[in-house]
C-alpha positions as CSV (number, residue, x, y, z in Angstrom):
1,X,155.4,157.4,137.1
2,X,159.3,157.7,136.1
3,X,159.2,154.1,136.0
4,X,156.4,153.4,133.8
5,X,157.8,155.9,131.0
6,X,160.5,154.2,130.8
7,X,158.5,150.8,130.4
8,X,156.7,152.4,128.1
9,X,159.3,153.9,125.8
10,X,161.4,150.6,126.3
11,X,158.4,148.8,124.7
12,X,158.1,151.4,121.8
13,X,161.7,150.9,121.2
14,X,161.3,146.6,120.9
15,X,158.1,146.8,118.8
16,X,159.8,149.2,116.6
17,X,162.9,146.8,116.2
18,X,161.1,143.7,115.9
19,X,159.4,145.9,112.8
20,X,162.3,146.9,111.3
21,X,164.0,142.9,111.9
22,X,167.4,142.1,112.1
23,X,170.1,144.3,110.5
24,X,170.7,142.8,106.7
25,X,174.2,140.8,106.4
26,X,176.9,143.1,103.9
27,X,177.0,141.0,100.4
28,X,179.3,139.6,99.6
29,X,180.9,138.5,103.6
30,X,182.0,135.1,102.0
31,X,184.1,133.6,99.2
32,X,182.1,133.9,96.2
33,X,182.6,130.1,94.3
34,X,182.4,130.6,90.2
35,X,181.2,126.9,88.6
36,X,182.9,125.8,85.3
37,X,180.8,123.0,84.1
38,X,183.8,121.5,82.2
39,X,187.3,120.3,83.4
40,X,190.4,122.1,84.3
41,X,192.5,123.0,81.7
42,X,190.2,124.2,78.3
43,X,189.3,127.4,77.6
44,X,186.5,127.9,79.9
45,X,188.6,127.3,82.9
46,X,191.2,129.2,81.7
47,X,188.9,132.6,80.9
48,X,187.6,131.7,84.6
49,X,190.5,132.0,86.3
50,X,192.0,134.6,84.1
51,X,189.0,136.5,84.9
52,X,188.2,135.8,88.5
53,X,192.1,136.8,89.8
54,X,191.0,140.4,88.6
55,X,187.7,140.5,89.9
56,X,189.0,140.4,93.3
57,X,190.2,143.3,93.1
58,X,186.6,144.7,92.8
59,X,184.8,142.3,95.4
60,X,186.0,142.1,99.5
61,X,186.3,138.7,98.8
62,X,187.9,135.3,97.5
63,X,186.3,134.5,94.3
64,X,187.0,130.8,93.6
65,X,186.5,128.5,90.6
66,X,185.1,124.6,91.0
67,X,185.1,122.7,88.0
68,X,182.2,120.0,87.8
69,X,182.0,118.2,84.8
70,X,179.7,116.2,83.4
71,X,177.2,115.8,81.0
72,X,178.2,118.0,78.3
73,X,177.9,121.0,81.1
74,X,174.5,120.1,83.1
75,X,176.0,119.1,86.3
76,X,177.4,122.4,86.6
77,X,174.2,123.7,85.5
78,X,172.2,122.0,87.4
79,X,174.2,122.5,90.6
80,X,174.0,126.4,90.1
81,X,170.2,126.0,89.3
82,X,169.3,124.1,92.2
83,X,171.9,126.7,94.8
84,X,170.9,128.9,97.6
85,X,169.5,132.1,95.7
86,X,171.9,134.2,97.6
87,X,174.4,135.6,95.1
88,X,177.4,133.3,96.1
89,X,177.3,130.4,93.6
90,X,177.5,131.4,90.0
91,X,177.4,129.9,86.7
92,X,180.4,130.1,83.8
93,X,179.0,128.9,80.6
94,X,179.1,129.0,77.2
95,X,176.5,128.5,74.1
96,X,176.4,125.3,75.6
97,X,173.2,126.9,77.5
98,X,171.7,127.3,74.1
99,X,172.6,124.0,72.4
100,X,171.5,121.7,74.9
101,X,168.1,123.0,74.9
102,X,167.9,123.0,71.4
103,X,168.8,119.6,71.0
104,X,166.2,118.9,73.4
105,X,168.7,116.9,76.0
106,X,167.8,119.7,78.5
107,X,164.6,121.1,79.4
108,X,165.2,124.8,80.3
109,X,167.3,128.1,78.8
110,X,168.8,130.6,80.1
111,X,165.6,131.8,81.4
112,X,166.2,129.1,84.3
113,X,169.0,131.6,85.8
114,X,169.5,135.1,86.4
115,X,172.0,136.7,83.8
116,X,175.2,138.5,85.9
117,X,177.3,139.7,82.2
118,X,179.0,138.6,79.5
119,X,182.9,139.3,80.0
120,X,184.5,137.2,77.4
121,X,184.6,135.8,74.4
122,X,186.6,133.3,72.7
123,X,186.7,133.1,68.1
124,X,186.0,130.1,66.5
125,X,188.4,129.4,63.5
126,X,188.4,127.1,60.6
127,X,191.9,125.5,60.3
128,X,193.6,123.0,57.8
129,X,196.9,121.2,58.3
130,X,200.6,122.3,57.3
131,X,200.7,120.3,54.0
132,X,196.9,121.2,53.0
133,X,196.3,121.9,49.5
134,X,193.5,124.0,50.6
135,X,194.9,127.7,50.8
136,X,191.9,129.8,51.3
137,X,188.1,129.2,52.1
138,X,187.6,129.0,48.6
139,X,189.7,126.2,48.1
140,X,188.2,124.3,50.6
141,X,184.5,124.8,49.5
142,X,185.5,124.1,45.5
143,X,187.2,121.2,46.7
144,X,184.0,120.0,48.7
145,X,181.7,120.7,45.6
146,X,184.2,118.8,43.0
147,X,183.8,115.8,45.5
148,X,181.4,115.5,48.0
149,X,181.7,113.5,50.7
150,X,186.2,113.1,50.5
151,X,187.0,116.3,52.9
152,X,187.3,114.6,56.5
153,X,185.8,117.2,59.0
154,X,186.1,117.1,62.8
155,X,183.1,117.7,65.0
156,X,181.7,116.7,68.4
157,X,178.1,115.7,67.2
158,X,175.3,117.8,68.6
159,X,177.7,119.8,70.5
160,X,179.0,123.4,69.2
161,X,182.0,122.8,67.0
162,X,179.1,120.5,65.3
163,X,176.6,123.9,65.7
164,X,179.6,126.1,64.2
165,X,179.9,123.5,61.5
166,X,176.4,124.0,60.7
167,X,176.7,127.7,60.8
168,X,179.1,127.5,58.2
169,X,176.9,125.4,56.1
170,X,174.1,127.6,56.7
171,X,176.6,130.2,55.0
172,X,177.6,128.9,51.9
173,X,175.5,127.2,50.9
174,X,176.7,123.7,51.0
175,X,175.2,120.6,52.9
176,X,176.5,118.0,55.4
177,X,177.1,115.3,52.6
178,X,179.5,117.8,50.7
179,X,182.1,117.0,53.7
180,X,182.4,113.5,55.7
181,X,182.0,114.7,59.3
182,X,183.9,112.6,61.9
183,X,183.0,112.5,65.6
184,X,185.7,113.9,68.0
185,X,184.6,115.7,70.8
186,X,187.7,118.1,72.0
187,X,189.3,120.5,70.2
188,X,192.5,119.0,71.4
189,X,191.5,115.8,69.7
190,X,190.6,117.4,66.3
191,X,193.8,119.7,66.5
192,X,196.3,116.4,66.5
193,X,194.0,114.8,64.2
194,X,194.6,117.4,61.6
195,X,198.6,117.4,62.3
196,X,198.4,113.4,62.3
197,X,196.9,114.1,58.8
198,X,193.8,112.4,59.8
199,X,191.3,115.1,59.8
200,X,191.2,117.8,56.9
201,X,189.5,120.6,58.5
202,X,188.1,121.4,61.9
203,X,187.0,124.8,63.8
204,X,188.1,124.7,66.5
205,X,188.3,127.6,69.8
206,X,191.5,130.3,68.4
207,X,192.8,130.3,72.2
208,X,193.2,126.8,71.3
209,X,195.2,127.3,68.7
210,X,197.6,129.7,69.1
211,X,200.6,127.9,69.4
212,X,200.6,125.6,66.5
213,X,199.6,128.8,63.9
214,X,202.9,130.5,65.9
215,X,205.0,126.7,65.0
216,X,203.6,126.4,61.3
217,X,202.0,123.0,62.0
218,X,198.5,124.3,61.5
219,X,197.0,126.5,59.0
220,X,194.2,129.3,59.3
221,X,191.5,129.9,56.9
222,X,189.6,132.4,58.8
223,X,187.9,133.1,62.0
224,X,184.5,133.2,62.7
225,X,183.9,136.9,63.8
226,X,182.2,140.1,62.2
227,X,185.2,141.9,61.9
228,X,189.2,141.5,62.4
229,X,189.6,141.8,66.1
230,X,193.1,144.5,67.9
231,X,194.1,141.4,69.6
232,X,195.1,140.1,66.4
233,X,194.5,141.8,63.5
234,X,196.5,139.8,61.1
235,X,194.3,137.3,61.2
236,X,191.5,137.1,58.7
237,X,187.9,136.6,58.5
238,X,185.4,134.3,57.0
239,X,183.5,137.1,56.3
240,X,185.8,139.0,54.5
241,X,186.5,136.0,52.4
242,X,182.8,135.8,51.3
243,X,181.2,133.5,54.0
244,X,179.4,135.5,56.7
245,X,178.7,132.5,59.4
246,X,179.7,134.5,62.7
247,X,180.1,132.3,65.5
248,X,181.5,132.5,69.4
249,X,182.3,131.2,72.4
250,X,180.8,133.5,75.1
251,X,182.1,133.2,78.5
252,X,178.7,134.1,80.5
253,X,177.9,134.8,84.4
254,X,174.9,133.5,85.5
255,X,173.0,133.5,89.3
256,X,170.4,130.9,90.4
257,X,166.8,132.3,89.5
258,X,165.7,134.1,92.5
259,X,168.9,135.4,93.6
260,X,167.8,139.2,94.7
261,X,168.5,141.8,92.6
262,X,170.4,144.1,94.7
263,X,173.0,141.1,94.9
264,X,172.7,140.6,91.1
265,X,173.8,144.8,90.9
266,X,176.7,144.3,93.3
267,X,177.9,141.6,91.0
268,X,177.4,143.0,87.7
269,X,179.5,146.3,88.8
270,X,182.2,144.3,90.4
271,X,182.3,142.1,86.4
272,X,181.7,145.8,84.3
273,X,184.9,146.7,86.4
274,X,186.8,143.8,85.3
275,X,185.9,143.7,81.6
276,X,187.4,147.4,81.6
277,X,190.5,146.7,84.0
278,X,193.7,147.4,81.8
279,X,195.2,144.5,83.3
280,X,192.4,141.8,82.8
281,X,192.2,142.9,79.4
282,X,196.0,142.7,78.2
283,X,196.2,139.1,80.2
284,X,193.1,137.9,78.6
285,X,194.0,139.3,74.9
286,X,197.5,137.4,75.3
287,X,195.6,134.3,76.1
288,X,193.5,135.3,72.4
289,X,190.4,135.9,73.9
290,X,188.7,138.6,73.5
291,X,187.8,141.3,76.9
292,X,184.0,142.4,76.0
293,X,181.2,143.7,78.0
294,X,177.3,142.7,77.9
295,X,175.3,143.6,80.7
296,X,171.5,144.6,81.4
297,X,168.8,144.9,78.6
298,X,171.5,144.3,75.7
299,X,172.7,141.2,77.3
300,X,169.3,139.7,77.6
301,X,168.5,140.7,73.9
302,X,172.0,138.8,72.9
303,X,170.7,136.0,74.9
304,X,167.6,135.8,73.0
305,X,169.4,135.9,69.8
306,X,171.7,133.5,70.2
307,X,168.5,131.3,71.6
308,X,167.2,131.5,68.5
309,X,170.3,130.9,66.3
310,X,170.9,127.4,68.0
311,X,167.1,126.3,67.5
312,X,166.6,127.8,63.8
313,X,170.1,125.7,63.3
314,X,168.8,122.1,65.5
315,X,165.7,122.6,63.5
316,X,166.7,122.9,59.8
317,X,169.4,119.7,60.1
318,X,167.1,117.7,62.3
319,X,169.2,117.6,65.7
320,X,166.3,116.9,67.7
321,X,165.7,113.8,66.7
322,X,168.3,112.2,68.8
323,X,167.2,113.4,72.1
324,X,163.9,111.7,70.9
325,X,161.9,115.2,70.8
């Protein structure tokens, strides 16, 4: 009888185990590995790593960044997009997201993914050389209306120093033939281009440019926020000046689609703790870019926003034709 009670509660105890399954794994047990679809060395690698050396501080783990370039950013997307749903490969990406579905060279938003937050952000800035005669925006524009067509601006066509050009169009009021847009696809191109004397005006990423406004061989005309920013409040706005074409670079975490949300929550408290670590902040606002925290419902409505900016924008200058859409 002793025997078969113990049987008996020894089965109890194995059906109720193989109810209950194995015990769930802690998250995160493993490195967590942070894609930047662009190459070392710009300003999305730089936020990255800037970034992730604080976030360890708020994770058990190794956070590491793999750069894979290619394709304006879809390798890296695509590599994220196509991951193991488990929280340990993410996404660090810019508008990019938004302009390549606008221009119809990709075929899914930011929709595709699973938004983490939005940490960073980077101003745009419209700069002139040294020895420009152009002073302020409104030299520049009264310049471009006297002779359309003679003011050499730098963009990387269909990509988003082309969409920021457009925004700043959109703004006052001019059109593409007012200015003689050149093709150059890096902001470190346009930047010697405009010091070669080459180029007349550019915008370009204000992390970017830091050194050469410090040296006196380029000039600012104003950056491309709402409002002067405490990282450096010297600097003035577009907006201020008359034009209000708001434009940035937002360094954004993404997970593959189906990643589970409890994972997603862990992240997303371990990023909120970075954007407000004293430490990430000062290292990031001496770098000029800007510490900033999106997360939740409000990111997903900025995300939607910023959706429909970059298609209003493809669609009124006719950037979809190229893609063949």
């Amino acid at each position: 009888m002793y025997r078969e009670k113990i049987g008996m509660l020894l089965g109890v105890a194995l059906g109720v185990c193989a109810m209950v399954g194995p015990a769930q794994a802690a998250f995160p047990e493993k490195p967590i590995q942070i894609v930047v679809p662009f190459k070392p060395g710009g300003g999305s690698d730089l936020a990255a790593r800037i970034f992730a050396k604080h976030l360890e501080k708020y994770l058990p783990v190794k956070v590491l960044i793999t750069n894979i370039d290619g394709a304006r950013g879809r390798m890296g997307e695509l590599e994220v997009k196509r991951a193991r749903p488990d929280g340990y490969e993410l996404l660090w990406q810019h508008q990019n997201l938004h302009m390549a579905v606008a221009t119809g060279r990709s075929n899914y938003d930011y929709s595709a993914f699973k938004a983490v937050a939005d940490t960073v952000r980077s101003d745009n800035a419209l700069i002139v050389g040294k020895n420009s005669p152009y002073k302020t925006v409104a030299d520049l524009n009264t310049a471009a209306k006297a002779a359309p067509g003679t003011i050499r601006w730098g963009a990387a066509i269909n990509g988003i120093s082309h969409f920021a050009f457009l925004e700043y169009l959109d703004a006052t009021g001019l059109s593409e033939e007012n200015f003689h847009t050149i093709g150059l696809s890096g902001d470190k191109d346009r930047i010697i281009m405009i010091m070669q004397g080459n180029l007349d005006a550019a915008i370009v990423a204000l992390s970017s440019i830091r050194p050469y406004l410090e040296s006196g061989d380029l000039r600012l005309l104003g950056i491309m926020s709402d409002e002067r920013v405490g990282a450096y409040p010297d600097l003035p706005t577009l907006k201020e000046q008359g034009v209000d074409a708001t434009f940035y670079f937002d360094y954004m975490t993404f997970a593959p689609k189906d990643t589970p949300d409890d994972r997603i929550k862990i992240l997303r408290d371990a990023w909120i703790k970075t954007a407000q670590d004293p430490a990430a902040k000062k290292e990031l606002e001496d770098g000029w870019m800007i510490p900033i925290l999106l997360a939740g419902p409000d990111f997903d409505q900025y995300l939607e926003k910023q959706l429909k900016q970059f298609t209003n924008l493809a669609n009124k200058y006719g950037l979809t034709k190229e893609a063949g859409n």
